[in-house]
Steps between C-alpha positions, in 0.01 A plus 500: 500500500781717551366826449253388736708443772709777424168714505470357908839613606489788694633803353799631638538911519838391625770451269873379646816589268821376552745716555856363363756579713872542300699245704834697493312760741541388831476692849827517722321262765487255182884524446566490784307176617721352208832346642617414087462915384626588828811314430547652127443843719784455728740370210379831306561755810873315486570602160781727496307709271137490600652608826678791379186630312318418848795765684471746235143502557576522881747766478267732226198487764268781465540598881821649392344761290414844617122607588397780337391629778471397856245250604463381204259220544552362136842424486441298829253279342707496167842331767253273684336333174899510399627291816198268440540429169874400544454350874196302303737378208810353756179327718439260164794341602318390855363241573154495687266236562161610380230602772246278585173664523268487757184266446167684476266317757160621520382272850305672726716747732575312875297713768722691745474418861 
């Protein structure tokens, strides 16, 4: 009876996989929608130490270095990612209330008079 009703399912061409998702990987709006990790973020930034390696980081920015030649497009690029990356690592420490998104509504549109 079984194979029977197996035999009347439909056949699928579809198959759906589940993709695991390592739950240490989270996205700065995920922190950051966290009040707890936010907390352990600020007491980090305070640590005498974290916040020296923080200045150091800071002070060895890769805008001070010399282009190798004028204009040099790359070494821009290179100091912007830089100033992000460190701007992006003080931010865990913020707080933000995570944004709501808008509802998709598919009604009919109103007519304009």
């Amino acid at each position: 009876m079984k194979r029977f009703l197996n035999w009347l399912r439909p056949k699928s061409t579809v198959r759906v996989q589940i993709i695991q998702r390592d739950p240490l990987r989270m996205s700065m709006e995920e922190w950051r929608s966290n009040p707890e990790l936010c907390r352990k973020a600020e007491l980090a930034l305070k640590d005498p130490v974290v916040r020296q390696m923080l200045d150091v980081l800071w002070h060895d920015h890769i805008a001070r270095w010399v282009p190798s030649k004028p204009g040099d497009v790359l070494l821009a690029c290179r100091a912007e990612g830089w100033n992000l990356a460190l701007n992006a690592f003080e931010s865990l420490a913020k707080h933000e209330k995570p944004i709501d998104n808008i509802p998709v509504t598919y009604g009919a549109d109103e007519e304009v008079k």
